[in-house]
C-alpha positions in Angstrom: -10.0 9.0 2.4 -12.5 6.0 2.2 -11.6 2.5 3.6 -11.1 1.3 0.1 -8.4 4.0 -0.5 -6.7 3.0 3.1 -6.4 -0.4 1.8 -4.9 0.0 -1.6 -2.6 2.6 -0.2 -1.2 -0.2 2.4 -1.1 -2.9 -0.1 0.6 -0.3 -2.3 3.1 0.0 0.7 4.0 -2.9 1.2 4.8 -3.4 -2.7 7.0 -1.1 -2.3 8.8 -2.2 0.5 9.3 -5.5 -1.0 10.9 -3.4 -4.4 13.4 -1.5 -2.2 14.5 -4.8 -0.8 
């Protein structure tokens, strides 16, 4: 996708991560 979609997807990501742990 665009660059915009690359960066919310990683931000999304790493909000994620931080949930699991």
């Amino acid at each position: 996708g665009s660059d915009k979609d690359l960066a919310r997807r990683k931000e999304n990501t790493e909000k994620d991560e931080r949930m699991k742990k």
